[in-house]
C-alpha distance (Angstrom), angle and dihedral (degrees) to the residues before:
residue distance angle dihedral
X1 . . .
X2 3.85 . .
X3 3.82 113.6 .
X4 4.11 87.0 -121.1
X5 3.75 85.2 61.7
X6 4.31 95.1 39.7
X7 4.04 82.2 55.2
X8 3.99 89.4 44.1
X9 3.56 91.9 49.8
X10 3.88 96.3 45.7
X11 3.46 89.7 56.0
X12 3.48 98.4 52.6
X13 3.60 85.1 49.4
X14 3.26 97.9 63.9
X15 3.73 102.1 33.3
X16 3.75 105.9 -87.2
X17 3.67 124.9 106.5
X18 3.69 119.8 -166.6
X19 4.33 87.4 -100.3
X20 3.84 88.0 51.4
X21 3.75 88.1 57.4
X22 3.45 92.2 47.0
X23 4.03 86.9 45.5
X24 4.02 84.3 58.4
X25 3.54 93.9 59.9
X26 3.77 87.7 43.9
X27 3.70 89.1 62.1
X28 3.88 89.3 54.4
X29 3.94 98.3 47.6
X30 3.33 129.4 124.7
X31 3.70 130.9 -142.8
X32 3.90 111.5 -102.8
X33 2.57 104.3 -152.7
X34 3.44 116.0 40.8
X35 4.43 129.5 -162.1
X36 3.43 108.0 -118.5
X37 4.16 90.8 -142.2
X38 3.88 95.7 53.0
X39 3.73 88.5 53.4
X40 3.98 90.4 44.6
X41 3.92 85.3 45.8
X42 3.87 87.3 53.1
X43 3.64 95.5 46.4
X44 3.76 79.9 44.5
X45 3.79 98.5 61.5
X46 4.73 93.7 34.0
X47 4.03 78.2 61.7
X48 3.69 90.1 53.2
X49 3.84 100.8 38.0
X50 4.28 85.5 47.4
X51 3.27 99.9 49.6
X52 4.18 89.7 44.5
X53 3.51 81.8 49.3
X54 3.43 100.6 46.1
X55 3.97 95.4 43.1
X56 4.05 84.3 55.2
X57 3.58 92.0 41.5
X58 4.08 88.4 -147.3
X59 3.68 116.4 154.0
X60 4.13 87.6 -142.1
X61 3.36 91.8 69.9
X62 4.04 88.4 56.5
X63 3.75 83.8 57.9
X64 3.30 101.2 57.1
X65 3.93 88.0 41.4
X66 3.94 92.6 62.4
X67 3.75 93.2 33.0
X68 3.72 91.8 60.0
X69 3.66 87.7 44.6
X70 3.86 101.9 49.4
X71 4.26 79.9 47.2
X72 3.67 95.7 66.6
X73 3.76 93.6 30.2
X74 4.06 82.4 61.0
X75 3.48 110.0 27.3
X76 4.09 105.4 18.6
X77 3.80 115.8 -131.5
X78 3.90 95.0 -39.1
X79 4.22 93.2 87.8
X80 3.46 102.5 25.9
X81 3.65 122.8 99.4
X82 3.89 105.8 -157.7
X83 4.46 83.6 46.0
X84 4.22 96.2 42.6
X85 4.39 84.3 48.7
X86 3.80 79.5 46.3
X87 3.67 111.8 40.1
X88 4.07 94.9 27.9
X89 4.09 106.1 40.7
X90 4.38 109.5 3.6
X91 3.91 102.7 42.3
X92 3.91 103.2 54.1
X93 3.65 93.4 53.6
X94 3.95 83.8 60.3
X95 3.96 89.1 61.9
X96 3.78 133.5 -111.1
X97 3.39 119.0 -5.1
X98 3.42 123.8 -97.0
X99 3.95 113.8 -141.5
X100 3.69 132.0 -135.0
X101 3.59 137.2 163.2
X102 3.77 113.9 -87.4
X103 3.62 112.6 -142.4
X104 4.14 94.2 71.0
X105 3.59 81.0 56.6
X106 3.53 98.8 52.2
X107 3.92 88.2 40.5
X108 3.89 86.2 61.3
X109 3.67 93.6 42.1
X110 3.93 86.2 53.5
X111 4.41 90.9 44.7
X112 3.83 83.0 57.3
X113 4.08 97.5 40.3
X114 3.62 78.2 60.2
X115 3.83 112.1 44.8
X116 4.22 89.3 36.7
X117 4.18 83.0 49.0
X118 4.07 88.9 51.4
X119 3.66 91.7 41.3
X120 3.85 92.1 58.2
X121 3.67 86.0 44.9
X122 3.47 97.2 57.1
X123 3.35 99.3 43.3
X124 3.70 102.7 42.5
X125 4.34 80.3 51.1
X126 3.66 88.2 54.0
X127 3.57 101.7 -98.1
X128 4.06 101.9 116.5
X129 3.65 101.7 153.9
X130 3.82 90.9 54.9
X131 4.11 84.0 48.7
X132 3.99 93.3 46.6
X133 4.11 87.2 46.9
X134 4.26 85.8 49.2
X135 4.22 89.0 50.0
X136 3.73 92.8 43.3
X137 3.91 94.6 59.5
X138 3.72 84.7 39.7
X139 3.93 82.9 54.5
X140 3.87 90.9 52.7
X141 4.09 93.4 38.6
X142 3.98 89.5 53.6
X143 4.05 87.2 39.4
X144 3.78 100.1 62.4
X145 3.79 95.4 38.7
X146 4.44 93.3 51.0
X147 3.95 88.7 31.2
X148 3.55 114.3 36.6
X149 4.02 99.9 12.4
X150 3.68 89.3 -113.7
X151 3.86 120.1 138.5
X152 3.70 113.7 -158.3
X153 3.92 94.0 -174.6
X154 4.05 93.3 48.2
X155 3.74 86.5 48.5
X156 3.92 89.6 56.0
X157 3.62 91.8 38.2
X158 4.35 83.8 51.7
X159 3.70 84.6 56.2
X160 4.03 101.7 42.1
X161 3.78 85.7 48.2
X162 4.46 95.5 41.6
X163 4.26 76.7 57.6
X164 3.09 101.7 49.8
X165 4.13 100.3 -109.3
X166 3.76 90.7 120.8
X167 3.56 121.6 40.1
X168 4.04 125.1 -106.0
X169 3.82 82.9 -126.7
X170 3.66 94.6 60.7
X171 3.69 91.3 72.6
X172 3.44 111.5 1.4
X173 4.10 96.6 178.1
X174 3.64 86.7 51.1
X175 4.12 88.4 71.5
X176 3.41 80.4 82.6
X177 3.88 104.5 53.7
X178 4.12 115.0 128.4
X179 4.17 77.8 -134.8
X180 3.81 97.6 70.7
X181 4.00 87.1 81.1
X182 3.75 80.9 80.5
């Protein structure tokens, strides 16, 4: 027996087929590419749940915040509340979509999985002011990209990939990003 087949046969052994493997990974995409105004709409409605959430300075709302975050970051716009109000009812009365490549986006969604995680973290360890700095740059991140078009973790992922931190393969349409100047 071939090791191609051993593999095939464990899988099926334990329930996995090579398509059911390939359906795993399915369940983890992420759109490529993305439309600009569901994003924008997204970063849109993080403003208004931080600022809510800052205002009532309740650690739930953080939460929610990174929970929403670490949704998209997994499972792109499909599990997400905030994206599916986005990509499913607020976007297409905007107009056509406007396309861009995916992985910045996901980059972003991943830079504010991260700082909304911390910020629970902190202030959950007693450390609030250090989690109501982490939601106010999160505030001004989510700002620029809903107000001004401006995303300040597909600018960073621009530079990481211009130096050779993230490969050219990971987003190959994204060699050509006005951003890479960076």
């Amino acid at each position: 027996m071939t090791q191609g087949n051993q593999i095939d046969t464990a899988r099926t052994a334990v329930g996995t087929s090579p398509s059911a493997v390939s359906g795993w990974r399915a369940v983890f995409a992420f759109p490529n590419p993305v439309n600009e105004y569901a994003a924008r709409i997204t970063a849109g409605l993080v403003v208004l749940a931080a600022v809510a959430t800052l205002l009532s300075g309740l650690g739930w709302g953080l939460v929610l915040i990174a929970a929403g975050f670490w949704l998209r970051v997994l499972f792109g716009p499909r599990v997400s509340p905030f994206a599916l109000l986005s990509v499913k009812l607020l976007a297409p009365r905007v107009g056509p979509a406007k396309l861009v490549p995916g992985p910045p986006k996901r980059f972003a969604q991943g830079i504010g999985a991260v700082l909304s995680t911390a910020a629970v973290v902190l202030f959950f360890t007693g450390f609030s002011l250090g989690a109501w700095i982490l939601l106010a740059l999160l505030i001004v991140a989510a700002s620029l990209e809903s107000f001004v078009g401006f995303c300040l973790g597909c600018a960073i992922f621009g530079f990481l990939q211009k130096h050779g931190l993230i490969p050219e393969d990971v987003c190959e349409a994204c060699n050509n990003i006005a951003l890479r100047r960076l």
